[in-house]
C-alpha positions in Angstrom: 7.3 14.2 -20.6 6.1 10.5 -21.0 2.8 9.6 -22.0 0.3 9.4 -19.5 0.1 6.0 -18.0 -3.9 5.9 -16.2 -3.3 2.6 -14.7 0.6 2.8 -13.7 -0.2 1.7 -10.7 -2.3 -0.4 -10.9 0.7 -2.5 -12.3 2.0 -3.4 -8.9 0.6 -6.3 -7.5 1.0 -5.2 -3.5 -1.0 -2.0 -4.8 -3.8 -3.8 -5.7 -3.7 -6.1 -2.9 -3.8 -2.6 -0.8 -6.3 -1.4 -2.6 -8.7 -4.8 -1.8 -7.9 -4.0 2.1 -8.6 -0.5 1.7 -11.8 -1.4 0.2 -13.1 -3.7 2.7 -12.2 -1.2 5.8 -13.6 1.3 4.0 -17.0 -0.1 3.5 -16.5 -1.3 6.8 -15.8 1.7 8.3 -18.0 3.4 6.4 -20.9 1.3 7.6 -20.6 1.5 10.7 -20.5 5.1 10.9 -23.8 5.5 9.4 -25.5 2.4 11.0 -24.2 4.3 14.4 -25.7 7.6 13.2 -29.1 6.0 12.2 -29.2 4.3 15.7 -28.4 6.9 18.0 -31.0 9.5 16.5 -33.3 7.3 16.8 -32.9 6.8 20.1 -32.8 10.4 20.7 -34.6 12.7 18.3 -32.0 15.1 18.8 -30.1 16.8 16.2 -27.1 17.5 19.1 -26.8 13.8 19.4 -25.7 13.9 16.3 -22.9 16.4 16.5 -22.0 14.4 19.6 -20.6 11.7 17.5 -18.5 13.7 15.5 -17.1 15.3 18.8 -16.7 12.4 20.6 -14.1 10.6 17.4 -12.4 14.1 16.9 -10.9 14.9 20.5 -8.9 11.8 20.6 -8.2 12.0 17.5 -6.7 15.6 17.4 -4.6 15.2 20.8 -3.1 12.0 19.2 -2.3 12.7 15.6 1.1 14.4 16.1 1.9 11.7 18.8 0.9 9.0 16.2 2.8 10.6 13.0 5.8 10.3 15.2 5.2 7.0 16.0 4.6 6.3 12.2 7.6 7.0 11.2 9.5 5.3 13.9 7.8 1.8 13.0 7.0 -0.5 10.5 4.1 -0.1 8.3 2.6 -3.2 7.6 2.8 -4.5 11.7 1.6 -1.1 13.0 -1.6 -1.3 10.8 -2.7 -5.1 11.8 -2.7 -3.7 15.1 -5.2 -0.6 14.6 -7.2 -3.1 12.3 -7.3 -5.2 14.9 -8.2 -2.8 17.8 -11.0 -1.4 15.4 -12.3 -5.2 14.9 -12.8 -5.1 18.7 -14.8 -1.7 18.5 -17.2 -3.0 15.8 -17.8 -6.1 17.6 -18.6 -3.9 21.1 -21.3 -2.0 18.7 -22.9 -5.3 17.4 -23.0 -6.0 21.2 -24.7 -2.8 22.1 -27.2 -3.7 19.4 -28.2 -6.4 20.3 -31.4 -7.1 22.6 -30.6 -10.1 24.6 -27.5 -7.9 26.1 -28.8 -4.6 26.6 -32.9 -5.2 26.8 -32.8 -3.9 30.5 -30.4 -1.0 29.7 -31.6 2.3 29.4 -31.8 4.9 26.4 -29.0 6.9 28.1 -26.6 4.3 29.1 -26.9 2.3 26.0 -26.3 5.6 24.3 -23.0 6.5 26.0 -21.4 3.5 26.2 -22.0 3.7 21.6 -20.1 7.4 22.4 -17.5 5.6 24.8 -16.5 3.6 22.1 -16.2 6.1 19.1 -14.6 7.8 21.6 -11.6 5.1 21.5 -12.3 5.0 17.6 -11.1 8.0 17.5 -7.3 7.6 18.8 -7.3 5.0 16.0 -8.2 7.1 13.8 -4.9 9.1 14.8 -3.1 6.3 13.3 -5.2 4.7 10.8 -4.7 7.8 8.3 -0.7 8.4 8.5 -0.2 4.7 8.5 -1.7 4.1 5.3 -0.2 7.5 3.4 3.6 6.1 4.4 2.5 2.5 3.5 1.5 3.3 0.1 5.0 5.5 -0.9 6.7 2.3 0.4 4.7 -0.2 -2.1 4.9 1.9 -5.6 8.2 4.2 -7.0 7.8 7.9 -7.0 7.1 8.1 -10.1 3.8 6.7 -10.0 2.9 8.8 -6.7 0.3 10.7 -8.1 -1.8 8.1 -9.8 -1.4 5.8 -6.8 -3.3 8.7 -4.6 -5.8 9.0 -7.6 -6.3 5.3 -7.5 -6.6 5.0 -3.9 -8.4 7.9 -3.5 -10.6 6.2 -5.8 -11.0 3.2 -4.2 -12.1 5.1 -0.5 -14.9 6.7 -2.7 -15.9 3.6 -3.7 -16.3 2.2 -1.0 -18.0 5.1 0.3 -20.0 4.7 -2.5 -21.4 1.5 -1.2 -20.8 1.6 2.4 -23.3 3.5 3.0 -25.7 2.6 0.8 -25.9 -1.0 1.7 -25.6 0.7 5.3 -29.1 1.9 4.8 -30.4 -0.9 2.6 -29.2 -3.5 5.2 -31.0 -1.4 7.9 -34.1 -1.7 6.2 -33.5 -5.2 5.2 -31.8 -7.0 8.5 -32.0 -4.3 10.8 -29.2 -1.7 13.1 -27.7 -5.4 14.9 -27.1 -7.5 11.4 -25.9 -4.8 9.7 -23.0 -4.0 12.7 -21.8 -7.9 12.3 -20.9 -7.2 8.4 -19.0 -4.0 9.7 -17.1 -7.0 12.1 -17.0 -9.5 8.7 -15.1 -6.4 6.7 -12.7 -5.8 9.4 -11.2 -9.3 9.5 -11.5 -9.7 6.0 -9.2 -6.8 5.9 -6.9 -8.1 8.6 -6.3 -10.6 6.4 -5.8 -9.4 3.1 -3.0 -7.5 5.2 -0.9 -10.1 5.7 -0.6 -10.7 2.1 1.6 -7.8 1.7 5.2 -8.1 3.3 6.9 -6.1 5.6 8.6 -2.8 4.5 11.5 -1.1 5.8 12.0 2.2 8.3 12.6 5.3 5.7 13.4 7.1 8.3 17.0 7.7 9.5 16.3 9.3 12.7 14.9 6.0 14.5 15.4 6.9 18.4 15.0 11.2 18.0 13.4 12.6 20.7 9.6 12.8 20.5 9.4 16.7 20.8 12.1 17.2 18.8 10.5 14.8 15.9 7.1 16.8 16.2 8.9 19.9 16.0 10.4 19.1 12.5 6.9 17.9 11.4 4.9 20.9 12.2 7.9 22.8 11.2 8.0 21.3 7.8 4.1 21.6 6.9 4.1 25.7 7.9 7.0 26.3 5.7 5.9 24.9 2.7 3.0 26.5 1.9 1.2 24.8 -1.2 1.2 21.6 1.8 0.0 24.4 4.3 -2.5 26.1 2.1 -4.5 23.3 0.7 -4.9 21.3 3.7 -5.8 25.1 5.4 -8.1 25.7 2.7 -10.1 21.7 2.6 -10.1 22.0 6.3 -12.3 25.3 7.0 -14.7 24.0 3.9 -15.2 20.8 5.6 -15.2 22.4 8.7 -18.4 24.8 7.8 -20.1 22.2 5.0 -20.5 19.7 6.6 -24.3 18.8 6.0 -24.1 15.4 5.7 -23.9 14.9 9.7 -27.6 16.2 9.7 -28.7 13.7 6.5 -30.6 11.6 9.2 -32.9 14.6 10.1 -33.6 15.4 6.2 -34.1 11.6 5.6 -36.6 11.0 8.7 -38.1 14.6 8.9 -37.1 17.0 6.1 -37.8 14.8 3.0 -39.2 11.9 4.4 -38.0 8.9 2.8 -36.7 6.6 5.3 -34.1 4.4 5.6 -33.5 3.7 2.0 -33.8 7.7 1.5 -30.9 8.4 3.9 -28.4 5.4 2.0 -28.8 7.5 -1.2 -28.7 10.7 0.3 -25.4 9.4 2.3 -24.1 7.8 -0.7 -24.4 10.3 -3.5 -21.8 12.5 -2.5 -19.3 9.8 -2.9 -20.9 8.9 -6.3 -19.7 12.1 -7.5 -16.3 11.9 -5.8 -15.5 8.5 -7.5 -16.5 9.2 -10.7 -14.8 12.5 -10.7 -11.5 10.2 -9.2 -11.7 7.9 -12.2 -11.8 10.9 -14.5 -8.4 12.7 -13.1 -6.9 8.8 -13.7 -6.7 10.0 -17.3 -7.3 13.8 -17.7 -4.3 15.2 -15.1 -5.2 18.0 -13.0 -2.2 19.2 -12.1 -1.8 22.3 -14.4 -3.2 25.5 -12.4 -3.7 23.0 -9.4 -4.4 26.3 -7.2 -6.7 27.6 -8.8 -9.0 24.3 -9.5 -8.9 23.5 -5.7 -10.0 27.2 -5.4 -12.9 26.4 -7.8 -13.9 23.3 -6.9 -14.1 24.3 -3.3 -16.4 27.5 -4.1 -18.8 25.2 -5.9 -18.7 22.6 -3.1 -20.2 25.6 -1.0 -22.9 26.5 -3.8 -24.1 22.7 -3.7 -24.1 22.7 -0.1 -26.8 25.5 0.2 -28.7 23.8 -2.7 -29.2 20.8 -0.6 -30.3 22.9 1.9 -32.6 24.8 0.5 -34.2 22.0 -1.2 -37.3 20.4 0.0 -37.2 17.7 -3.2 -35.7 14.4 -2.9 -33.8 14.3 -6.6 -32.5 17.9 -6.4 -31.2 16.7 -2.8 -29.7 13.7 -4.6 -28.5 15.9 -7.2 -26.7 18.7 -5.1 -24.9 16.1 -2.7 -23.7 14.3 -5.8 -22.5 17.0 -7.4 -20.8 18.3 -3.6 -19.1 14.9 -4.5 -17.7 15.9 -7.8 -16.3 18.9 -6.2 -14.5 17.6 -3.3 -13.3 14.7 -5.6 -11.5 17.2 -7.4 -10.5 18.8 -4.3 -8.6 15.3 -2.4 -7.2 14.1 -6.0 -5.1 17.7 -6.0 -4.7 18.1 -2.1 -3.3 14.6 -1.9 -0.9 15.2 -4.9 0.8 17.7 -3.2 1.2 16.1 -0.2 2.8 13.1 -1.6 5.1 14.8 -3.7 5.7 17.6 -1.5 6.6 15.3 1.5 9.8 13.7 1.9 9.9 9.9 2.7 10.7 9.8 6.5 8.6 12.7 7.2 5.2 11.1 6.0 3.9 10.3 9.1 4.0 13.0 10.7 3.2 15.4 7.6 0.1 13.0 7.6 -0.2 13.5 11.1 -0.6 17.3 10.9 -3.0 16.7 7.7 -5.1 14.6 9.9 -5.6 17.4 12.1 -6.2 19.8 9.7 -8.4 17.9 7.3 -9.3 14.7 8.7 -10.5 15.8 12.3 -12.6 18.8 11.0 -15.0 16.2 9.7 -15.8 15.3 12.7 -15.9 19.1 14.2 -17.6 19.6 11.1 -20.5 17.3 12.4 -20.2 18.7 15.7 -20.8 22.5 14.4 -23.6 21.4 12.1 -25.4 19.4 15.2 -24.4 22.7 17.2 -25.6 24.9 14.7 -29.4 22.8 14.5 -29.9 23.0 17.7 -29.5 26.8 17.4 -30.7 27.7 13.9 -33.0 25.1 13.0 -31.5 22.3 10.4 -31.9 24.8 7.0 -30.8 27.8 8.3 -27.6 25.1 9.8 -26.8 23.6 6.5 -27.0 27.7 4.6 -25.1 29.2 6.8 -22.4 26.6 6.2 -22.4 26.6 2.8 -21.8 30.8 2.8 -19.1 30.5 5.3 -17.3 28.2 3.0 -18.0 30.6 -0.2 -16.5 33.1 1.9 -13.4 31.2 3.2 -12.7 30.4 -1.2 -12.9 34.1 -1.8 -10.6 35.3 0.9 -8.2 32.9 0.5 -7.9 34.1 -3.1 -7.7 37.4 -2.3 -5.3 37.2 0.1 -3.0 34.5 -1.2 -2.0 34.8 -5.2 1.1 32.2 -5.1 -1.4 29.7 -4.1 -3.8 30.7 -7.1 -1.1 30.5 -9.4 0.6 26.8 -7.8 1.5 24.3 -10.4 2.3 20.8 -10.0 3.9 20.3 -13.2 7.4 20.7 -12.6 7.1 18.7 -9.6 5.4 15.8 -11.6 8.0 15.6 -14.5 11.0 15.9 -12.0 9.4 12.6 -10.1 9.1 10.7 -13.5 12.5 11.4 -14.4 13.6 9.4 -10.9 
């Protein structure tokens, strides 16, 4: 096998000017989601509210995702995502509307708080498309053989910009205030509409262009059950995301847990990511794809061990310290779960393969938030963020007990037969 090329991607100039886009939605994106998060528990006090968020992005985003994969792969890449960029540049600039006194100073706490729900509500069917749109554009802009660094490298880049996102998110908070902040979210989105339209268009892969939409789910969902690496490791991510996920409750630890404000919550919000991206720019040069089962395993069990740290913790740095290293964990988890996918998947099935991922993985973020505002409400925050943590320990163990192929998958083979294309 070839030497190890860490950057071959990076050798593709419409890669990097992807890369640039993803960067600015992401920190975009990103942004908002915090600055929205901030805002509405202040205006509430309510951990539910929270949850509420989550819940309000992941039902349209669920009932659409097979609909959108379908429409994916029937369309062209580079078009379809201007228009969700687009639609998501209106969204932002109905938030920094929402935000802003003159508007909505005679509005009341609860309207002004579900017309910020109504509008992640309509986030959320582009998030159906955002996430399928962008894995099939990126097999179209580098050759196969470079698939797996290209999801390292972007991969990397979405850390990043979570990274920064949201720790300018609570900087700028602190610095401008909730309705600034919301028109640099607007500033990244068209700065990312742009940078778009520097890459060209790209062709339709797939050869079925016209096939019935039923039948064209069908074959999706039919594809990701039977091949179970695909099936297990997005099974697997989903129910640890699903039951960790603390970081929906980080604005109750920042403003009433560990009290450190606004500046408190963007490093809270941001160190998981630190640890993802730095993790990201390790795999770049040390591969990961020997015993691939049984590191996602691994990394997933410890993701649950640092998620009941952070909960039991009552210190700022050891709270800083277990969501960072939560980071490193997971970062190791989406460089291997996003390997397989793009060299498991075949090129006019991405969308929809994406599709069913989104639902999986994706989506249970959101529920994720929703269960952890649910589970506050009922628990108490600590108790909330433990439990969590356990029930992912538990889903690693059983699905290791239960399922030896997927301890023992490999990528290797797969990798070597790719380069040789």
């Amino acid at each position: 096998m070839a030497k190890k090329d860490p950057y071959a991607a990076l050798r593709f100039k419409e890669f990097n000017i992807f890369l640039a886009l993803r960067f600015a939605l992401v920190f975009g994106w990103s942004m908002q989601f915090i600055i929205i998060e901030w805002q509405v528990y202040s205006l509430t006090k309510n951990p539910l509210s929270l949850g509420i968020i989550g819940l309000m992005e992941v039902i349209p985003a669920v009932s659409m995702a097979l609909f959108a994969g379908h429409i994916v792969d029937q369309k062209e890449k580079r078009n379809l995502l201007a228009k969700c960029i687009a639609a998501f540049s209106l969204i932002s600039l109905g938030l920094f509307l929402l935000t802003w006194p003159r508007i909505v100073g005679d509005w009341s706490t609860k309207s002004i708080l579900y017309s910020i729900y109504t509008l992640v509500f309509f986030g959320g069917f582009l998030r159906a498309f955002f996430g399928p749109t962008i894995f099939s554009l990126i097999a179209l802009i580098v050759p196969k053989r470079v698939y797996p660094n290209a999801a390292t490298w972007s991969s990397s880049t979405w850390q990043m910009a979570g990274v920064l996102g949201p720790a300018f998110a609570g900087l700028s908070i602190n610095w401008i205030g909730v309705h600034w902040s919301l028109s640099i979210v607007f500033g990244l989105v068209i700065l990312s509409l742009i940078i778009l339209f520097k890459i060209p268009k790209k062709p339709i892969m797939n050869p079925k262009i016209g096939e019935p939409i039923m039948e064209s789910l069908r074959e999706g969902v039919r594809f990701v059950f039977k091949t179970r690496a695909i099936l297990g490791a997005i099974t697997l991510d989903m129910v640890a995301v699903l039951f960790g996920g603390a970081v929906a409750l980080l604005p109750i630890f920042a403003q009433d847990i560990l009290e450190v404000g606004s500046q408190g919550f963007g490093v809270l919000r941001a160190a998981p990511a630190v640890g993802a991206f730095i993790t990201m720019l390790i795999t770049a040069y040390i591969p990961i794809s020997k015993k691939a089962g049984m590191k996602l395993l691994v990394s997933i069990f410890g993701f649950g061990i640092c998620i009941i740290v952070f909960g039991l913790s009552s210190v700022f740095w050891i709270s800083v310290v277990a969501l960072f290293f939560s980071g490193v964990t997971d970062g190791v988890s989406m460089v291997i779960r996003q390997t397989i996918l793009q060299l498991k998947t075949p090129d006019h099935m991405r969308g929809r393969v994406s599709s069913v991922n989104s639902m999986f993985v994706g989506s249970s973020n959101e529920l994720g938030a929703f269960e952890s505002g649910l589970t506050a409400k009922l628990m108490g925050t600590v108790t909330a963020v433990v439990f969590g943590g356990t029930m992912t320990l538990i889903t690693v163990i059983t699905t290791g007990i239960v399922s030896p192929s997927f301890r023992k998958l490999d990528l290797t083979k797969d990798l070597i037969a790719h380069e040789s294309e």
